[in-house]
Phi, psi and omega in degrees: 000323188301316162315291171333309190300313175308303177329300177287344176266340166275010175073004174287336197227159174209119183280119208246331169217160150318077175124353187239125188231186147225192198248011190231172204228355190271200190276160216283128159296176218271298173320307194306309197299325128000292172284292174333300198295324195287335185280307195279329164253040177314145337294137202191145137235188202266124175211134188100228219257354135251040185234013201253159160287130195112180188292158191283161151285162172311319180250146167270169222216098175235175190225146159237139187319179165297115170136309209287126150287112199217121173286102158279119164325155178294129202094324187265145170234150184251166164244168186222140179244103175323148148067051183278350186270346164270358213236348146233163189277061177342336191264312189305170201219091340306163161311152176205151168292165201289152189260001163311296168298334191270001172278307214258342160305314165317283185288356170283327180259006163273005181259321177317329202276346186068055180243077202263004163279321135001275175324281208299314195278342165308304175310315210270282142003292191270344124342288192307274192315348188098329176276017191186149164256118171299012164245023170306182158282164205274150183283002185263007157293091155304311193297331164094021188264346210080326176308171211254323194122179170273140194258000000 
């Protein structure tokens, strides 16, 4: 610690959460704040509308598994997920949920909100981009098959 402590009182570093630094002293870029938020509730990923294509939101939006506490810092909302180890994409930078589970997270909570043009535009959007098919598999498919399971 004492290195860190040095580090930080000369101004190479700057601590942005407990255990999360960066090495510059100006304001945070959009990707760092990202990075921050995922850091700070390790294991964690970028989820909803920051796991989508397109502008970011105001708060980053990360899910931690169900069971899991998490004090989220100012700017961040946590979502708690089942199966979070299945359901992101660990190698991306930051990790984030498969945008398949973060679509259908999204237009669920604009039809909860009773915005269903909300919903469609969400669909629509992420469509657009490319980064999904409607014939992927459906996310509510453990197996990653498109089946629904036994009914």
């Amino acid at each position: 610690m004492h290195d860190l402590e040095r580090m930080i009182r000369r101004r190479e570093l700057r601590r942005i959460h407990p255990g999360v630094y960066v090495t510059h002293t100006g304001p945070l870029t959009h990707r760092q704040r990202e990075w921050a938020a995922v850091l700070i509730a390790w294991p964690a990923a970028l989820a909803g509308a920051s796991a989508l294509p397109g502008p970011p939101p105001a708060r980053v939006q990360i899910a931690i598994a169900r069971g899991r506490t998490v004090q989220p810092p100012e700017g961040v909302q946590v979502r708690h997920h089942s199966n979070l180890r299945h359901r992101v994409l660990w190698h991306r930078a930051p990790p984030r949920v498969r945008v398949e589970h973060a679509t259908i997270d999204e237009m669920s909570e604009h039809v909860r909100a009773g915005d269903v043009a909300g919903a469609f535009a969400t669909l629509a959007k992420v469509m657009q981009s490319r980064q999904t098919t409607v014939d992927r598999p459906s996310p509510r498919s453990p197996s990653g098959d498109g089946s629904r399971g036994a009914r």
